[in-house]
C-alpha positions as a printed Julia matrix, in Angstrom:
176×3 Matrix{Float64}:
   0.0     0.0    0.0
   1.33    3.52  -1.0
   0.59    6.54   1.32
   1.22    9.86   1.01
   2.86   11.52   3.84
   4.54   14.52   5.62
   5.08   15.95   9.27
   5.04   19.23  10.91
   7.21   19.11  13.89
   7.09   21.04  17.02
   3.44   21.44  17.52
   1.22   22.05  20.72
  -1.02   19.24  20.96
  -3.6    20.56  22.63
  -4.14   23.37  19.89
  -4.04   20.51  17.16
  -6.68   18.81  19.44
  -8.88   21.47  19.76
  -8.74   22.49  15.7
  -9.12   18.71  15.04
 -12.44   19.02  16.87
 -13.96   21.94  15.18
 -13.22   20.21  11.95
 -15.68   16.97  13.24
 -13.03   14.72  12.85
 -13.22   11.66  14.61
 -10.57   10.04  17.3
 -10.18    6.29  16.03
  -6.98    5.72  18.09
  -5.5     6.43  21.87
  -2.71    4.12  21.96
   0.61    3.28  23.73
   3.31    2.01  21.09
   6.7     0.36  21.38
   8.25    0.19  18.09
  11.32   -2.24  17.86
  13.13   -0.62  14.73
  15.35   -3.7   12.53
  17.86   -2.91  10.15
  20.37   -5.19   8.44
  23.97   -4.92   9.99
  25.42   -2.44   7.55
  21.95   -0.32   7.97
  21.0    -0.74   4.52
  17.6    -0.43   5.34
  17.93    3.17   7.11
  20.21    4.22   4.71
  17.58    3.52   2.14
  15.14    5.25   3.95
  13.39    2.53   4.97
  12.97    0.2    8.22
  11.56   -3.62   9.4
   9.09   -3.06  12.76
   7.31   -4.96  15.35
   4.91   -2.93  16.97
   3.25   -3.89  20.06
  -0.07   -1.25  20.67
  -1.96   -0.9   23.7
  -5.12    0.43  22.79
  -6.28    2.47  25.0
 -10.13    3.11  23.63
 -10.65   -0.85  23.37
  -8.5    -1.75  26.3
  -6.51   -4.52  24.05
  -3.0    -5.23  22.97
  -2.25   -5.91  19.28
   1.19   -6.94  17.8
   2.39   -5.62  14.1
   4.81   -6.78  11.35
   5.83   -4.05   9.01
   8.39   -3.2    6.35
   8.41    0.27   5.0
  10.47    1.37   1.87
  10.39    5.4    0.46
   9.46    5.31  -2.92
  10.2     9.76  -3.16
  10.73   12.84  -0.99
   9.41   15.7   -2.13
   6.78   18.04  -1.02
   6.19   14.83   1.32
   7.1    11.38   1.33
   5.78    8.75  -0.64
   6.21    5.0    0.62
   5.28    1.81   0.59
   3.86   -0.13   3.72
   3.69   -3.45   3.77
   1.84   -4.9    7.13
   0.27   -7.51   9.06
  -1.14   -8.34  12.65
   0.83  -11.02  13.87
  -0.59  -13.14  17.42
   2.69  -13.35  18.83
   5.26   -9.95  18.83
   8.07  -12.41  19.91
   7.54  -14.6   16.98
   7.79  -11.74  14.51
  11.4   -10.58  16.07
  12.86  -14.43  15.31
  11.61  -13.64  11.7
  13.1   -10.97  11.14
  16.49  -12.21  13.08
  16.47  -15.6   11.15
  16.27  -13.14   7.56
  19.91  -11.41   9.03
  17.97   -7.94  10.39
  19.43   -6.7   13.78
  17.15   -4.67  16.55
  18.43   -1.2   16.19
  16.38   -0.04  18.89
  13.2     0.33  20.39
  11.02    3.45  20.91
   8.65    4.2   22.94
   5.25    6.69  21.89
   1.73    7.72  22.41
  -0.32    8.01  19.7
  -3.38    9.69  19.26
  -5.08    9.52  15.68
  -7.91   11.32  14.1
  -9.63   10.05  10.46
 -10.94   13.05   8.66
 -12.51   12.6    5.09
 -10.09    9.61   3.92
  -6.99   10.89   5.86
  -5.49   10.31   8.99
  -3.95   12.62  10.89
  -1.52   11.2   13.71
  -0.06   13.05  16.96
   3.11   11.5   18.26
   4.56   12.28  21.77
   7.51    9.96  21.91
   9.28    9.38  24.8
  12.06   12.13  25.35
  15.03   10.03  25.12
  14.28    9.44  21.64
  12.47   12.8   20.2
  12.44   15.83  22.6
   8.96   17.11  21.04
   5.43   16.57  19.8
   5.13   15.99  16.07
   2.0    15.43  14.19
   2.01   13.38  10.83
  -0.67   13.33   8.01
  -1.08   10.47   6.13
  -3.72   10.54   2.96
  -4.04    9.62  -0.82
  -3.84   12.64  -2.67
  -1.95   16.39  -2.76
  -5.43   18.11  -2.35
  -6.47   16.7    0.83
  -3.0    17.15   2.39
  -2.88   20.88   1.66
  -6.3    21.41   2.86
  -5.58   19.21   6.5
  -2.22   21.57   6.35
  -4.48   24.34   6.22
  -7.03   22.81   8.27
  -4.68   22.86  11.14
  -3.43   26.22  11.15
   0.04   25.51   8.95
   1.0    25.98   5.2
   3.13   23.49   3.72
   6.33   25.25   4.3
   5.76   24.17   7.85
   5.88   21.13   6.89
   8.73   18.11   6.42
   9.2    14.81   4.53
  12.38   14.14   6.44
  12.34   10.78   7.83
  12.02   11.3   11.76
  15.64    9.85  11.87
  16.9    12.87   9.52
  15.01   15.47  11.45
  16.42   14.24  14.92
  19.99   14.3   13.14
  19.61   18.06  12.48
  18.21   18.58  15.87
């Protein structure tokens, strides 16, 4: 699956929140995440711009735990990022892990978040606050189909899209 997407970094989200609310959309996720991040042992995954994941989510509006398998590749960088996402639920996060270790991929690390998520129209709009150690602020990523609906969410929530990044999060936190 292809998805458009792009960040805007250092946001309040309490104002994003509130400007999500006047626009009707509609919370679908209040989760806790730890993401274990695989590479291959000369990173040419990262390097690529891309990453293996097991993602264990503790939902918090269904009060259940879920466990995902996921490879993501970037397909282009522009205005924002374009990549593929391939992903499945898996019953058993430990299982996954010995996959990806018997196919030669490494844990690089694991990260800690909470996510809160939003669907409005066909897009999803996604604030991050990840634990400090890893990214010292609150982010807020927009993920949709087309250029149209991105500006207008942009818009929607008080930015333009020169506020905006396609940076990987692992490029931004390198400037940082």
């Amino acid at each position: 699956m292809e998805e458009c997407e792009t960040r805007i970094i250092k946001i309040d989200p309490e104002d994003i929140r509130m400007k999500l609310k006047g626009a009707a959309a509609l919370k679908v996720k209040m989760e806790n995440q730890i993401n274990y991040i695989y590479d291959f042992e000369d990173g040419s995954l990262i390097n690529s711009k891309g990453y293996a994941r097991i993602r264990v989510v503790e939902d918090l509006i269904h009060n259940s735990r879920h466990f995902y398998m996921t490879t993501k590749k970037m397909l282009s960088q522009d205005t924002y990022k374009i990549m593929e996402e391939n992903e499945t639920e898996i019953l058993n996060p430990e299982a996954g892990k010995k996959i990806f270790e018997s196919l030669g991929l490494r844990l690089l690390q694991s990260v800690k978040k909470y996510r809160e998520s939003y669907r409005y129209r066909n897009s999803l709009i996604e604030i991050d606050i990840n634990d400090k150690s890893f990214c010292p602020f609150a982010y807020v990523e927009i993920e949709t189909k087309n250029d149209g609906d991105l500006f207008e969410i942009v818009n929607l929530l008080g930015y333009s899209m020169e506020d905006t990044t396609s940076e990987t999060i692992y490029e931004i936190l390198h400037k940082e």
